[in-house]
C-alpha positions in Angstrom: 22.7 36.1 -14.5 25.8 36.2 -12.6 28.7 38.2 -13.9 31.0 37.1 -16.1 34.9 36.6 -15.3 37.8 37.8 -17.1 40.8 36.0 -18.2 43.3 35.5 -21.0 43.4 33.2 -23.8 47.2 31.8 -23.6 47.8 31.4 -27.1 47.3 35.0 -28.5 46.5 36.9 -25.4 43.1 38.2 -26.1 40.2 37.5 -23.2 37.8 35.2 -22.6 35.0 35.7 -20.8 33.5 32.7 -18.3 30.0 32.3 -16.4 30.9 30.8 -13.2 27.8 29.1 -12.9 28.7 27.0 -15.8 32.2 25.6 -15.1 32.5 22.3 -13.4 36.1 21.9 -12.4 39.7 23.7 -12.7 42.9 22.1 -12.7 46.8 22.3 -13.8 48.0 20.6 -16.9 51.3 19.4 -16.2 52.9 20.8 -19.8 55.5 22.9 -21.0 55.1 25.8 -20.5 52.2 24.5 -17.3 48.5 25.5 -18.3 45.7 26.3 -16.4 42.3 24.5 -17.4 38.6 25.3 -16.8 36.3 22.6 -18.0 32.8 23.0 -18.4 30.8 19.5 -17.9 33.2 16.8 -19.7 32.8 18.5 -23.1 34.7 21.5 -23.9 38.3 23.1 -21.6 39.4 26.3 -22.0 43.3 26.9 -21.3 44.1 30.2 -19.9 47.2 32.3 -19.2 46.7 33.1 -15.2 47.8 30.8 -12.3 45.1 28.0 -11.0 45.0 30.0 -7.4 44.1 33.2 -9.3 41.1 31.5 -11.9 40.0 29.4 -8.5 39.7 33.2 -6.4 38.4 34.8 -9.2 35.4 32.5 -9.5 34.5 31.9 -5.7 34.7 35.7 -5.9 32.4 35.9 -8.3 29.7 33.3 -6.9 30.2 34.7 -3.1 29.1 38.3 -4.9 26.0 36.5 -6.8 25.2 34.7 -3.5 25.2 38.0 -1.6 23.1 40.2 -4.8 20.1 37.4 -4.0 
């Protein structure tokens, strides 16, 4: 199972933990205040609080260490 990455809920700052393996696209929601979105399959998004570029790094990240554990 690969490991699980860390980020932080938006609304009351508490973390969320994602499996890498299971998230099928991130993107920016063009809102007030801006929010970053992880979807997993078309079914459920999860907003967090840190910048696309830094959920996007933190999840290649995480697969490139799976990759390299097999």
């Amino acid at each position: 199972m690969p490991k699980l990455c860390k980020f932080t809920s938006p609304k009351d700052g508490q973390p969320v933990y994602v499996n890498p393996d299971q998230v099928s696209v991130v993107y920016t929601f063009k809102g007030e205040p801006p929010d970053t979105i992880i979807a997993f399959r078309k079914d459920f998004l999860l907003g967090v609080k840190e910048s696309l570029d830094e959920v996007v790094s933190t999840l290649e990240n995480a697969q490139a260490a799976e990759s390299n554990r097999i």
